[in-house]
NUKOLDREN-276684 format. One record per residue (C-alpha): residue in one letter; z, y, x. Coordinates in steps of 0.05 Angstrom, whole numbers, plus 32768, in hexadecimal, padded with zeros to 4 digits. Example, Ala and Ser with C-alpha at 12.3 -4.5 7.8 and 13.67 -1.06 7.14 Angstrom:
<pts>
A809C7FA680F6
S808F7FEB8111
</pts>
This chain:
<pts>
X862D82578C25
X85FE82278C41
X85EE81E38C18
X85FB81A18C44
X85D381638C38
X860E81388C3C
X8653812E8C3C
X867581468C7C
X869E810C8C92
X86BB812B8CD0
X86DF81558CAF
X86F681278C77
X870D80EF8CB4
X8735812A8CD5
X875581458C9E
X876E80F48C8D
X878880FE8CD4
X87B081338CCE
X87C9811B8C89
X87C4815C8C58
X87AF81678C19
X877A81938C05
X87A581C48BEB
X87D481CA8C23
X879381D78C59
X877782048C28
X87B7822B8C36
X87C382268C7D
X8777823E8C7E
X879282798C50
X87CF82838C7C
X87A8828C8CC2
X876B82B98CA7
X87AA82E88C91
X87C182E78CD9
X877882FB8CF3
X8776833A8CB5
X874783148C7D
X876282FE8C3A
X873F82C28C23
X8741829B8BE2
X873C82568BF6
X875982228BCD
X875281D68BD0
X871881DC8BAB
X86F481FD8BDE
X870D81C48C12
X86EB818B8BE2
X86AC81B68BE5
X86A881B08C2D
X86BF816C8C34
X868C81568C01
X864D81898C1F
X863D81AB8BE6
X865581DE8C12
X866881FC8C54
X869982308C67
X867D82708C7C
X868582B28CA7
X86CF82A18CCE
X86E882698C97
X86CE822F8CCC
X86F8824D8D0A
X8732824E8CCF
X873382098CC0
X872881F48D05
X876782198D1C
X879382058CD8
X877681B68CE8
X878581BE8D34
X87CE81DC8D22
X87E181A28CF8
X87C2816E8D24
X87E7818E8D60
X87A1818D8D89
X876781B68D94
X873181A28D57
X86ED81CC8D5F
X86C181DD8D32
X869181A88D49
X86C881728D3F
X86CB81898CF4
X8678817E8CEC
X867181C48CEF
X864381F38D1C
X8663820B8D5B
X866B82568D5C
X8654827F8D94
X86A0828F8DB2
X869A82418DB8
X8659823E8DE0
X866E826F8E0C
X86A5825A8E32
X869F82858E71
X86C982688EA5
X86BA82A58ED2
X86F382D98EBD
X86C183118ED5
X868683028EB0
X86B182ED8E77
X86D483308E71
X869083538E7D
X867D832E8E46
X86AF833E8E15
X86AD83818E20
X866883888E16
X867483668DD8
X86A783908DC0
X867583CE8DCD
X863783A78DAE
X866183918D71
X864783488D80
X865783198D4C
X867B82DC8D79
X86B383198D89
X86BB83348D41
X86C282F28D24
X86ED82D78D56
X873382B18D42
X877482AA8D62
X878D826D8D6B
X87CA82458D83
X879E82208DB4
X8795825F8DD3
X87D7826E8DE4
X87E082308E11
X879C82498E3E
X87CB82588E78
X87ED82198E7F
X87B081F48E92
X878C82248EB3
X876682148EF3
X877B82528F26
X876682318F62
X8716821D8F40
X871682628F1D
X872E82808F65
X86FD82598F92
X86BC826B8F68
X86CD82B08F6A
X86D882BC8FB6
X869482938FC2
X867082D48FA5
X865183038FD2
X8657834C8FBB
X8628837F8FD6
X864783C38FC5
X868B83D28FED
X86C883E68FB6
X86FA84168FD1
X874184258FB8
X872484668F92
X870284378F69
X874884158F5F
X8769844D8F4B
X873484638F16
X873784298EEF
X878884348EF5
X878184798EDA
X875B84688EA9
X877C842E8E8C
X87BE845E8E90
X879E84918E6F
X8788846A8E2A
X87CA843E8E31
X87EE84898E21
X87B8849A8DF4
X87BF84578DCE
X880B845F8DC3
X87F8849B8D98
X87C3848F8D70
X87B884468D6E
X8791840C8D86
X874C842A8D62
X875184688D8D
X872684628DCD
X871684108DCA
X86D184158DD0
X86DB84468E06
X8704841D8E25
X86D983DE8E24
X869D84008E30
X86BA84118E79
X86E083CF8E87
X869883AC8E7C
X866A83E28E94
X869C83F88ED6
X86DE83E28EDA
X86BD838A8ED9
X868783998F0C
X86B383AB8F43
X86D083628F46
X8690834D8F5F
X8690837A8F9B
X86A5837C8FDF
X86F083908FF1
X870483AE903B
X873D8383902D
X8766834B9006
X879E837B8FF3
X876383AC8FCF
X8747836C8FAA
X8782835B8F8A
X878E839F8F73
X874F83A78F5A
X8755835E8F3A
X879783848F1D
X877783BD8EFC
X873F839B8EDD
X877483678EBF
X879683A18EA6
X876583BE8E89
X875183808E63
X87A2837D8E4B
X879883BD8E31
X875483AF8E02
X877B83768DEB
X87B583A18DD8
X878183C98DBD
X8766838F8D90
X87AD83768D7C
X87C183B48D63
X878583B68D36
X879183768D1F
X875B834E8D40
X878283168D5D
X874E82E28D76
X872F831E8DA4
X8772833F8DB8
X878082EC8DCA
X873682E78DF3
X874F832C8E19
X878F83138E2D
X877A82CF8E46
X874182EB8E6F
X8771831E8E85
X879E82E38E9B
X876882C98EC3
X875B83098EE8
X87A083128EF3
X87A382C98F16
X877F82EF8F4F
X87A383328F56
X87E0830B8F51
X87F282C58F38
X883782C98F32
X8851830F8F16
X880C83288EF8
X87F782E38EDD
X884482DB8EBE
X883B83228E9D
X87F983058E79
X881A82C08E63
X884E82F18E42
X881783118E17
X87FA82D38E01
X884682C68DEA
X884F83028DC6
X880C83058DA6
X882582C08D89
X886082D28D75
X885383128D51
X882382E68D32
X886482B28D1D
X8834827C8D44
X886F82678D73
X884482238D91
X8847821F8DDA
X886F82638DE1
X88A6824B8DFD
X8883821C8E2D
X885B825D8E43
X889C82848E48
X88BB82588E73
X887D82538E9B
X8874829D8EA5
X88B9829F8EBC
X88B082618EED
X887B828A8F05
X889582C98F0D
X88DE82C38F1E
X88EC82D28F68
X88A882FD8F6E
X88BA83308F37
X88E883728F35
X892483698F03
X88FC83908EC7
X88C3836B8EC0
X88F483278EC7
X891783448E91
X88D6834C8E6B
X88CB830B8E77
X890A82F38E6B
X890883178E1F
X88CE82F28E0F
X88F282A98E17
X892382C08DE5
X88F082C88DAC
X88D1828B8DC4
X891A826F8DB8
X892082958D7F
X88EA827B8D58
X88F4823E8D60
X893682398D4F
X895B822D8D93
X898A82638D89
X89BF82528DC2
X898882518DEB
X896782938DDA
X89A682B68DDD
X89AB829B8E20
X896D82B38E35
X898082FC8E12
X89BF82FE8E50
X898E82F48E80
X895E832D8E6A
X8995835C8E68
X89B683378EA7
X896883418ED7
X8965838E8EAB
X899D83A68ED5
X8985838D8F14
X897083C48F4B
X893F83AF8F79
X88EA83BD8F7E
X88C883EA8F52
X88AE83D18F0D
X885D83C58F1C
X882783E78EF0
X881283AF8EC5
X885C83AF8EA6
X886583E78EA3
X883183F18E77
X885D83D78E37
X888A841D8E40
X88D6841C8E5B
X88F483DB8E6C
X892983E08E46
X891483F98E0F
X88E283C28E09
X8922838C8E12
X894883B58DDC
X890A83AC8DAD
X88FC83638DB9
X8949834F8DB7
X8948836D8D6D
X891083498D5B
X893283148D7A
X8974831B8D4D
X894983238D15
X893382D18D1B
X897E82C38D27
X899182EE8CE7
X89BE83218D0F
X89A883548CED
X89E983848D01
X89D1836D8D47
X8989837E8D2E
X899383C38D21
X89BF83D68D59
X898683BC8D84
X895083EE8D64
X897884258D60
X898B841B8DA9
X893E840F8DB8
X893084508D99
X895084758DCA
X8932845A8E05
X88E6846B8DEB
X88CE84B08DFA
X88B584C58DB9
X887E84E88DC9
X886384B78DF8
X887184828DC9
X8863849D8D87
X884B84518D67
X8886842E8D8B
X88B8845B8D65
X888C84558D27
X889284098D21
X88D9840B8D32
X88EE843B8D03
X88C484068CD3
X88F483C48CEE
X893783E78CF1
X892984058CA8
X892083B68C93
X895F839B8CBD
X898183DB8C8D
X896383BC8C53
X8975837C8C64
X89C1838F8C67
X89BB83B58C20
X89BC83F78C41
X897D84148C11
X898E84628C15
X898F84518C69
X8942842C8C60
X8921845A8C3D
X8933848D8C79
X891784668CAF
X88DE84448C8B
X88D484938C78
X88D884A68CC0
X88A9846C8CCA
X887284898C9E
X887384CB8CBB
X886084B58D0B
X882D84878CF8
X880984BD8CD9
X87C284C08CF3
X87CA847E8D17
X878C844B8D17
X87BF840E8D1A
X87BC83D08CEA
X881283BF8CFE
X881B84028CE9
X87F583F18CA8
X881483B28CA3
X885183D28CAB
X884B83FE8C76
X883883C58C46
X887683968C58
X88A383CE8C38
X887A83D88BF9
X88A583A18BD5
X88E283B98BE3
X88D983FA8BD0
X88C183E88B94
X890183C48B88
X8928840C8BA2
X88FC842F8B6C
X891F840A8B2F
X895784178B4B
X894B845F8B4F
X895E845B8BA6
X895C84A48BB6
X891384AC8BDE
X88FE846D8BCA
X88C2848A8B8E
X88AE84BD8BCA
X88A3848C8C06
X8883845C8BDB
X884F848D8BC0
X884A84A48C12
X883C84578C1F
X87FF84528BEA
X87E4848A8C06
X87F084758C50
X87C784338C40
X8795845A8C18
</pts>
């Protein structure tokens, strides 16, 4: 760690701001590097340090305290705020969505340090709702492209994408992702800046670029790395402002949402629920509403408004049975409708402690996944319905799924299947004093799993 000549007042006046003791920052600091896949050690000794300069924090620890500092003070705080040196993610705020998913792919390929070390944050989350469309949308059409795109090239990058979506489903996020960013920052990007024969072939190719950037986010949240699964799905966002700023652009809000709330971060969730839905509604086919609609419950749901998410859970099942236009390729990409709804309405029971309700869900949820196709969604669901079994003091019932559980995410490169398999670890070493049938077995499995 670097020595400092002085004391750093700027981050002693902000943390008198935001009125916390040392020892509660040093664990919200704890807290969010969990979130992003680091265990630290800080304490509130290490806080003093860097309030008095004999120190600085080092590698991602600034980013951490920005974002636990920011969190309590219900505003953005940078690192510069906190009299520490701006990182390079902050430098580079690319307001061009095409350069900046170039960018991040190349990145991603080149291992660059600003991407690696990148954090999520709650801030983050809230990037749609003051987005610029209009600025974003005039700079881009001032361009002058040289090479003419045609709708093969569409369809490539749609094939593509489709192709290591299916892939991904079986073997995890670390299968193909620098293939897959590679291309979105070497082919797929490029094309935005061409010519189009038309304004129906620029959107789509807007479309399948923003896709593509959903899916190396997916990618990155499956593996754990939130803060550049969160810089995918915003600039993804942007794109999908100009293939389509109502259905497409509500899709992306969603996955800012549900990044946040796998991560338990529920700030401005259900403001961007409701926005994606303001959005969307009237422009969308009944699945993807119902998508949409699923996502306001956990909003609701984590914060405690449960009349309100089970309100929102009739009207996901109310737009699911609606017949009218096809479901469009960029939700579709999260599997069957309904199974999706059945997943997210049991997670959704799980906040409101129905956990009858909870398993019913998964088991329904189960059959609505092609297995094959969807070898890590049946995986992790084996995982949650085995802990809504273990929750109701059903042990002999757990230790089957969480068993079935272990075998499909065998040879998966997935940190929530790891994490999975760690969450049960306690339990099961609670079954094995009490000599649960299975229980010795699938906890030896598990060590080995996370070996």
């Amino acid at each position: 760690m670097a020595a400092q000549r002085e004391p750093n007042s700027r981050l002693r006046d902000v943390i008198a701001a935001v009125d916390c003791t040392y020892e509660a920052l040093a664990r919200d600091v704890r807290r969010i590097a969990a979130e992003n896949g680091e265990i630290l050690q800080t304490n509130k000794s290490a806080i003093s340090h860097w309030v008095n300069g004999t120190r600085a924090p080092s590698g991602r620890v600034g980013q951490y305290l920005a974002e636990a500092l920011s969190r309590r003070a219900g505003r953005t705080i940078t690192r510069t705020e906190i009299g520490l040196r701006s990182d390079e993610a902050e430098q580079q705020a690319e307001p061009d969505p095409v350069l900046a998913v170039t960018d991040l792919g190349r990145a991603d390929v080149e291992r660059r340090r600003f991407l690696a070390i990148a954090a999520f944050t709650t801030a983050g989350v809230a990037m749609p709702l003051a987005h610029d469309h209009e600025a974003t949308a005039r700079m881009l059409r001032a361009r002058t492209g040289t090479s003419v795109v045609g709708a093969d090239d569409v369809d490539v990058v749609r094939q593509i994408t489709a192709a290591f979506s299916a892939a991904d489903e079986r073997l995890g996020g670390g299968h193909g992702l620098t293939t897959v960013t590679a291309y979105l920052a070497d082919t797929a990007a490029p094309t935005l800046r061409g010519r189009f024969p038309s304004e129906a072939l620029r959107r789509a190719a807007f479309g399948a670029v923003a896709e593509l950037a959903y899916l190396a986010g997916w990618k990155h949240h499956d593996l754990g790395h939130e803060g550049a699964a969160q810089r995918y799905y915003q600039v993804g966002y942007q794109l999908a402002c100009e293939a389509d700023p109502h259905g497409h652009a509500a899709w992306m809000m969603r996955a800012l949402a549900h990044q946040a709330l796998s991560l338990k971060q529920h700030h401005h969730c259900v403001d961007l629920a409701e926005a994606a839905l303001a959005q969307g509604v009237g422009h969308i086919d009944g699945q993807t509403e119902a998508l949409l609609h699923i996502t306001h419950a956990r909003a609701y749901a984590a914060i405690n408004e449960n009349p309100l998410a089970a309100r929102a859970l009739l009207a996901a099942e109310d737009a699911l049975l609606r017949e009218d236009d096809p479901q469009p390729s960029y939700s579709r990409v999260s599997g069957p409708a309904a199974g999706t709804v059945a997943s997210h309405t049991a997670r959704t029971l799980t906040d409101l402690a129905d956990h009858v309700g909870t398993e019913q869900q998964h088991r329904d949820a189960l059959t609505r996944w092609d297995l094959k196709k969807y070898k890590r969604v049946h995986a992790l669901t084996h995982a949650d319905l085995g802990d809504s079994l273990a929750t109701q003091a059903r042990a002999d019932e757990a230790v089957a799924a969480w068993s079935q559980a272990l075998t499909l995410m065998k040879g998966m490169t997935s940190d929530r299947t790891r994490k999975a398999i760690t969450s049960i670890r306690s339990t099961l070493a609670v079954y094995q004093r009490r000599k649960v049938p299975g229980a010795a077995d699938l906890a030896r499995r598990a060590r080995e799993a996370l070996a």
